[in-house]
N, C-alpha and C positions, 0 to 999 in steps of 0.2 A: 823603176820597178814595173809602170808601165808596160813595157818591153821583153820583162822576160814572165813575170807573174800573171797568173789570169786575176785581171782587176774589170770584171765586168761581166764576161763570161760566166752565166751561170751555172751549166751542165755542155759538157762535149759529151759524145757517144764515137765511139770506134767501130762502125760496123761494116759491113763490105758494101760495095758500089751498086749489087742490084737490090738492095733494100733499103738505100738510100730515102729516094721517092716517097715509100712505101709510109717511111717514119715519117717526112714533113709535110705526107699530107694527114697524116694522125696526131700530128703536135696542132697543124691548120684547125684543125676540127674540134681542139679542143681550147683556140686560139691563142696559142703561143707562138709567137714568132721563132723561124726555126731556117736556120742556112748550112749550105754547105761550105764549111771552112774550108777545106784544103784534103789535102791525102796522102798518106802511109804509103811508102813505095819502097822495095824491095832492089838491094842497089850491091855491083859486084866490087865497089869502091868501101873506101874506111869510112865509118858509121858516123853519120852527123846528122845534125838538124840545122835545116836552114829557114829562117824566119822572113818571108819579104815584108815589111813593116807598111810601105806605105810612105813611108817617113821619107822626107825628101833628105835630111842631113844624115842618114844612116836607114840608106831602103833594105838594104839586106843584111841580118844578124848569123852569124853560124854558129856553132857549139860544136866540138869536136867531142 
């Protein structure tokens, strides 16, 4: 579950790359720790999601 559930992750936010910044230095300020995970791209291939885990026995997960 680990691996496909958010089991820690308390809030994502989806917003575009130049207000990025904008927010974690507003989450900083109100001392929340706050990173940029990853990013939403726009692709002329079949729709998937690809996870790199990190995980050395299964580093990459995909979901078709």
């Amino acid at each position: 579950m680990y691996k496909v559930f958010n089991m820690g992750i308390r809030m994502l936010l989806f917003v575009d790359q130049k207000s990025a910044n904008t927010i974690l230095d507003l989450a900083s300020a109100f001392g929340v720790k706050a990173y940029i995970m990853g990013q939403v791209k726009r692709t002329p291939n079949e729709a998937k999601v690809v996870i790199q885990t990190g995980d050395e026995a299964e580093p990459i997960v995909e979901y078709k």
